[in-house]
Legacy VTK file of the C-alpha trace (Angstrom):
# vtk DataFile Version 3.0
C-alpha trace
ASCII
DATASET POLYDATA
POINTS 339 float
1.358 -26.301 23.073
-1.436 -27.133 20.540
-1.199 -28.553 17.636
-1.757 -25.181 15.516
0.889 -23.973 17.172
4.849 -24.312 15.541
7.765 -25.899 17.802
9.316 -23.042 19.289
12.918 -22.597 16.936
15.256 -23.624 19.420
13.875 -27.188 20.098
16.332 -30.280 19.030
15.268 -31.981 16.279
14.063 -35.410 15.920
16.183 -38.250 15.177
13.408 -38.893 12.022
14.095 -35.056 11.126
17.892 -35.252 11.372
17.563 -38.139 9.280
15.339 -36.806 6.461
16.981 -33.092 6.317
19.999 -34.363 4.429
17.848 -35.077 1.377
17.054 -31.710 0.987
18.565 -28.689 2.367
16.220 -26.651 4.450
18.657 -24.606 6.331
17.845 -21.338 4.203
13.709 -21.587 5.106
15.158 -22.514 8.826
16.944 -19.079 8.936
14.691 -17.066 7.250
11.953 -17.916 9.704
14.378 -17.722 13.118
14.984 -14.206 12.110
11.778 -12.722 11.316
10.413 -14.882 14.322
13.135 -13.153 16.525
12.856 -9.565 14.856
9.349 -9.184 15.014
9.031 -10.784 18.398
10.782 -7.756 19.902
7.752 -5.889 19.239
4.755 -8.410 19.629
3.956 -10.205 22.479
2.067 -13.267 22.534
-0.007 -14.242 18.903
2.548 -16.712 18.305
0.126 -18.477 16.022
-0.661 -15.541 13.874
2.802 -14.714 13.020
3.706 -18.959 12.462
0.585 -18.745 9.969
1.185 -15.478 8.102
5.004 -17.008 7.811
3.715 -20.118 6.250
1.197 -18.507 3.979
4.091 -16.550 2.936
6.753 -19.423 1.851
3.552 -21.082 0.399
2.968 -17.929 -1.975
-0.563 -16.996 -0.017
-3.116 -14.568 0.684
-4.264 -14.111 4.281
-7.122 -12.431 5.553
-6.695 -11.741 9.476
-10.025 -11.482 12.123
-9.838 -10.242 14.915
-11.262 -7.337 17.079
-9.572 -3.758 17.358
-6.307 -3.683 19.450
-4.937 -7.455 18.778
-1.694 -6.475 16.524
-3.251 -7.203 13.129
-1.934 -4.895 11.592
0.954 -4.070 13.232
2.176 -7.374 12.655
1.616 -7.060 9.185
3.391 -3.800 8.791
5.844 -5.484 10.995
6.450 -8.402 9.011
7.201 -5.274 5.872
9.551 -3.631 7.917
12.144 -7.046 8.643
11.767 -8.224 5.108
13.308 -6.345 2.419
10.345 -5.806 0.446
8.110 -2.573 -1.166
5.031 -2.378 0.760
1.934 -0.350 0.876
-1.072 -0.020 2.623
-4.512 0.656 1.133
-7.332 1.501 3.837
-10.934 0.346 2.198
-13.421 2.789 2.785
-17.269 2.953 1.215
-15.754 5.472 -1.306
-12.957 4.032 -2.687
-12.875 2.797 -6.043
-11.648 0.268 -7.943
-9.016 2.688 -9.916
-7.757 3.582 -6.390
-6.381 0.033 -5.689
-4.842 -1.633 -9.213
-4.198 2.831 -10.817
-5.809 4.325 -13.642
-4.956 5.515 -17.318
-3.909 9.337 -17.240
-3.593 11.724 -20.376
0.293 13.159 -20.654
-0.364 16.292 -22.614
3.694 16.198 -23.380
2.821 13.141 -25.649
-0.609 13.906 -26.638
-0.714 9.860 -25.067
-2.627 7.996 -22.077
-0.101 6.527 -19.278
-0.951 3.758 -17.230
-0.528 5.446 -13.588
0.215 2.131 -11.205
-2.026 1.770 -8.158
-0.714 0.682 -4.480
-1.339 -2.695 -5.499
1.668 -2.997 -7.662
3.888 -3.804 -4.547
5.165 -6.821 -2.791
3.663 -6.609 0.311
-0.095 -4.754 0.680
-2.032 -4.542 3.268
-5.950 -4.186 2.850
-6.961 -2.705 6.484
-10.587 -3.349 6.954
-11.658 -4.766 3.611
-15.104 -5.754 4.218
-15.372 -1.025 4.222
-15.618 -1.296 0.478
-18.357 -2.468 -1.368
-18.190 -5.519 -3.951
-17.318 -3.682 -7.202
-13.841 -2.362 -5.187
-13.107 -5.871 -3.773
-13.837 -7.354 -6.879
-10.428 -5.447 -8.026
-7.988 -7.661 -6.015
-9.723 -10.857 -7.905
-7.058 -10.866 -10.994
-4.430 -9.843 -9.220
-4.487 -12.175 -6.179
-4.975 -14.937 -8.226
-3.494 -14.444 -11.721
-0.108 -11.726 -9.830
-1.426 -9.317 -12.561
-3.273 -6.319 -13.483
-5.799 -5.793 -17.114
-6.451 -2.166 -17.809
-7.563 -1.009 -21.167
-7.270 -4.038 -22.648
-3.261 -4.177 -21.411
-2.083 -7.143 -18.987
0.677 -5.521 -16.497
2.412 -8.010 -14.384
2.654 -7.818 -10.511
6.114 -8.406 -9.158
7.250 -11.816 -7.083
7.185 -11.981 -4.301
2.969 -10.964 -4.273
1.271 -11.018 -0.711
-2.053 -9.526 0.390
-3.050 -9.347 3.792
-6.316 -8.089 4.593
-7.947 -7.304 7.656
-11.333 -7.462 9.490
-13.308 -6.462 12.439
-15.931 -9.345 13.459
-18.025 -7.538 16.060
-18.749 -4.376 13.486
-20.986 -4.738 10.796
-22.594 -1.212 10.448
-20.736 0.340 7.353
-19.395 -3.223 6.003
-20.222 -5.018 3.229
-20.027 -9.271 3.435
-16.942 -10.656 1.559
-17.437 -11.950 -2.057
-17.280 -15.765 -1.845
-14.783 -15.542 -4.701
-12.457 -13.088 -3.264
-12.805 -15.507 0.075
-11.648 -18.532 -1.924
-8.479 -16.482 -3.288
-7.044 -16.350 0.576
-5.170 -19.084 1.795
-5.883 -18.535 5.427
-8.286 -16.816 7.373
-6.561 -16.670 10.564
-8.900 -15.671 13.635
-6.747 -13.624 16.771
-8.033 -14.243 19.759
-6.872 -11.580 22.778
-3.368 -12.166 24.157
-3.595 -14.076 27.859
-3.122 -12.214 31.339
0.458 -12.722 31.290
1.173 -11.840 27.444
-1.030 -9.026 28.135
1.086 -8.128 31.581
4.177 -8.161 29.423
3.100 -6.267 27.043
2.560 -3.318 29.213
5.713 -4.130 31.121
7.309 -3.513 27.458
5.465 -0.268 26.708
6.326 1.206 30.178
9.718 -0.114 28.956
10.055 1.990 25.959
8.393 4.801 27.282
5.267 4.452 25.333
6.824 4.862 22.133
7.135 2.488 19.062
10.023 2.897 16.989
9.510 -0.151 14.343
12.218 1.491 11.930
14.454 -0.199 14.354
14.201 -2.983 13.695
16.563 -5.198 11.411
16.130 -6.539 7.709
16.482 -10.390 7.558
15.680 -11.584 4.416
15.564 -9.646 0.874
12.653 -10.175 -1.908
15.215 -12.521 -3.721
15.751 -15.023 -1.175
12.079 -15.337 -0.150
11.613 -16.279 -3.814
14.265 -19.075 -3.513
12.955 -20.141 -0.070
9.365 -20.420 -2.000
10.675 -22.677 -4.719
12.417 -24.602 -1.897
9.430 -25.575 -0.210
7.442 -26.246 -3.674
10.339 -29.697 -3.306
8.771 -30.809 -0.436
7.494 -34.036 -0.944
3.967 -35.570 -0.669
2.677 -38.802 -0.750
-0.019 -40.143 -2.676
-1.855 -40.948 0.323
-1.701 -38.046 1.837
-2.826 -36.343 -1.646
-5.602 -38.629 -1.231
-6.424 -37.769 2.197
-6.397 -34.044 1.553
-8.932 -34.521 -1.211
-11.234 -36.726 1.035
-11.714 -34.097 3.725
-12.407 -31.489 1.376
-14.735 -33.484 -0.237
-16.285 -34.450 2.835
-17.368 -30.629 3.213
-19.020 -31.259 0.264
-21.281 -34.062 1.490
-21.825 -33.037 5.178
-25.382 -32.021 6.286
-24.005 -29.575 8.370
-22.677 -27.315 5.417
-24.743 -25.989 2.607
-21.684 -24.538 0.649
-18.631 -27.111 0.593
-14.815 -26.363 -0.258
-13.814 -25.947 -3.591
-10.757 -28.023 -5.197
-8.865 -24.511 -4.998
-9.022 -25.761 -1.040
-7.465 -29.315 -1.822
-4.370 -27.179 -3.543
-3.777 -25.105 -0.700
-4.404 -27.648 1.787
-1.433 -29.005 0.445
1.038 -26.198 -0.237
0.333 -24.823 3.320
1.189 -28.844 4.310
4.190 -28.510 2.659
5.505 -25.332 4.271
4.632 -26.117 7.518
6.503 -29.279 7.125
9.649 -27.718 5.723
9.898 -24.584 8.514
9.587 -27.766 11.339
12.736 -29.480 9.580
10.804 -32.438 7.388
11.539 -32.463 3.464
7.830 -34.498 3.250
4.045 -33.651 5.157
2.769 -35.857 7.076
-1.049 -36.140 8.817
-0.156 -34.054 11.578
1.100 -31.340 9.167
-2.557 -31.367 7.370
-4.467 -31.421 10.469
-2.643 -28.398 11.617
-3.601 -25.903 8.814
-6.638 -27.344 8.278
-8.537 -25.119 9.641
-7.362 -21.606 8.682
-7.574 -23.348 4.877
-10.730 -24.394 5.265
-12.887 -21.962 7.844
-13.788 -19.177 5.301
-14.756 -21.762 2.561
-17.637 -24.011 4.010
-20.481 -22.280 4.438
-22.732 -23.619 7.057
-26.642 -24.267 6.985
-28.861 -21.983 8.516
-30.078 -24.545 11.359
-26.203 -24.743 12.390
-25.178 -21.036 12.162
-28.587 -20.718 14.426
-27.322 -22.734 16.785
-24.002 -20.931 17.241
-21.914 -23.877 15.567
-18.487 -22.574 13.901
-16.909 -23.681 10.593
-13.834 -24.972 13.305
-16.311 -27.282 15.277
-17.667 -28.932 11.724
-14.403 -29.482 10.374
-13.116 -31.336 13.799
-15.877 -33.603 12.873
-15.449 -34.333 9.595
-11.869 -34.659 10.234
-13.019 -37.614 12.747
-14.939 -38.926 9.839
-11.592 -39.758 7.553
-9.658 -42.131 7.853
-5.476 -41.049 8.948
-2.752 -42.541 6.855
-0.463 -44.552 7.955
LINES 1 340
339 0 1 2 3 4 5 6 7 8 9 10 11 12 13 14 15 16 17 18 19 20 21 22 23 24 25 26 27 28 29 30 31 32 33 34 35 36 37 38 39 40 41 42 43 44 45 46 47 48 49 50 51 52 53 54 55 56 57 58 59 60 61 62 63 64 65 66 67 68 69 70 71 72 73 74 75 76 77 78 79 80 81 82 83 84 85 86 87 88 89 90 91 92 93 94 95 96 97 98 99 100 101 102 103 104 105 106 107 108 109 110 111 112 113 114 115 116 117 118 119 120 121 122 123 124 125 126 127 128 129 130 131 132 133 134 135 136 137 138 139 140 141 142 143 144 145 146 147 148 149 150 151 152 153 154 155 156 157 158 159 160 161 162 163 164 165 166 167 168 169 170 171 172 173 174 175 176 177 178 179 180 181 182 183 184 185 186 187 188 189 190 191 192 193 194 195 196 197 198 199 200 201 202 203 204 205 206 207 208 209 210 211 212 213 214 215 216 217 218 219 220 221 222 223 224 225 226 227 228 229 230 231 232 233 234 235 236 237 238 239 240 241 242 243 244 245 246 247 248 249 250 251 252 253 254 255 256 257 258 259 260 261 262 263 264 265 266 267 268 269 270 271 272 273 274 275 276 277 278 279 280 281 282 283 284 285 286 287 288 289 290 291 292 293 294 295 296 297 298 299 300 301 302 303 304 305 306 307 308 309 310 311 312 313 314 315 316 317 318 319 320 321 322 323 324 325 326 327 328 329 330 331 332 333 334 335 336 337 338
């Protein structure tokens, strides 16, 4: 298993995790994740890591923007994920055309009233999925800014608030770039985790064929059950904003960030928006493996979803085929762990 990778749900805890669990009680984030681990994975096969990730970005009250080539359950998962969680969701596909009044809704003249009515875009729902966002050009993307950040809306001067539980999860083709415009750096800093899906192994792959034989090439995801509600995955978010930290490991977060900063292998370092989320991912993955408190390992292990899509490297490293992944490995080397 590596280290990116969650304990599988059934595995015995710890004697340390036993011991610490009583000071806080994580049972409700424990069954929230079993179920929508075990609901969606009678439908996906394999991409374990994806779905562990897009479960912690959402107890950590993130954005996630998902890579991957065509075919790898991107968004499937997402709509998925929709389906076994009680929640409204919509789904906006970016295209060159769309604008900016498609996504956040427009003002619209009621001749009963003589009066303009705000008319609510698909982004007023608790769960939207952006399918191919780098289609749209800058002026559309630039539409999401205020309400992934800020969970609200300005139109004509009036603020209308977004509705908790708020996720966006957006998704992208890296081999196509004919017809796509390059992300905004700001809208890139507004995700918590760019999560990259690699293609399933021969034997996930063998199974999942085996499945689709199975169920006679049909998908029914109606099928499947709801396991949480929009209520509870508000509680279960204010559950794991407990979870303690240690002033050390604050301080060890904020050195590898700022060690992006100083590297001469990145011309654009992470900004302190990374330190925060560095640590509220920290925190959830800690809580969903049993622990009331993050440790190293917990860092280390969403490191690099926090942190890949916010360094940008220089041109002599991106020439020589180096990935943000292999530059953050080294400057993790470079800090010094806890203890």
């Amino acid at each position: 298993m590596s280290e990116n990778e969650l304990p599988p749900s059934e595995e015995t805890p710890s004697e340390e995790e036993l011991t610490f669990t009583s000071r806080m009680d994580l049972s409700g984030v424990k069954s929230l994740v079993e179920s929508i681990r075990k609901e969606i994975g009678k439908v996906i096969i394999g991409q374990q890591q994806m779905i562990d990730l897009i479960i912690t970005a959402m107890l950590a009250d993130g954005h996630v923007l998902i890579e991957g080539v065509p075919g790898v359950a991107k968004t499937l998962t997402t709509k998925l994920m929709a389906q076994v969680i009680d929640v409204d969701f919509s789904r906006i596909q970016f295209t060159p055309d769309l604008m900016p009044s498609d996504v956040i809704g427009t003002s619209v003249f009621n001749p009963k009233n003589t009066e303009f009515e705000f008319k609510k875009g698909p982004v007023f729902s608790n769960m939207v999925l952006i399918d191919e966002v780098n289609r749209s050009p800058a002026k559309t993307q630039a539409a999401l800014f205020e309400a992934m950040e800020e969970r609200q809306v300005s139109v004509d001067g009036v603020t209308h608030k977004l509705e908790a539980p708020f996720m966006v999860i957006a998704t992208q083709n890296p081999i196509e770039h004919e017809g796509t415009y390059r992300l905004p750096e700001a809208q890139l800093d507004r995700f918590l985790f760019k999560i990259e899906v690699p293609y399933p192994s021969l034997e996930n792959e063998i199974d999942i064929l085996k499945t689709s034989f199975e169920r006679g090439n049909v998908l029914d995801i109606s099928s499947l059950s709801k396991v949480a509600s929009a209520k509870e995955l508000v509680t279960q978010k204010e559950t794991i904003n407990k979870v303690h930290v240690e002033a050390d490991l604050m301080k060890y977060i904020v050195e590898i960030v700022q060690q992006t900063r100083n590297s001469s292998s990145i011309s654009v370092g992470a900004s302190p928006r990374a330190s925060v989320f560095v640590m509220r991912a920290a925190q959830a993955w800690a809580a969903i493996k049993g622990r009331d408190f993050i440790t190293p390992e917990d860092v280390k292990s969403i490191i690099k979803p926090v942190l890949r899509h916010r360094i940008i490297l220089t041109p002599e490293k991106e020439m020589e085929g180096v990935s943000p992944d292999q530059i953050i490995d080294v400057t993790l080397e470079k800090i010094e762990v806890p203890r």
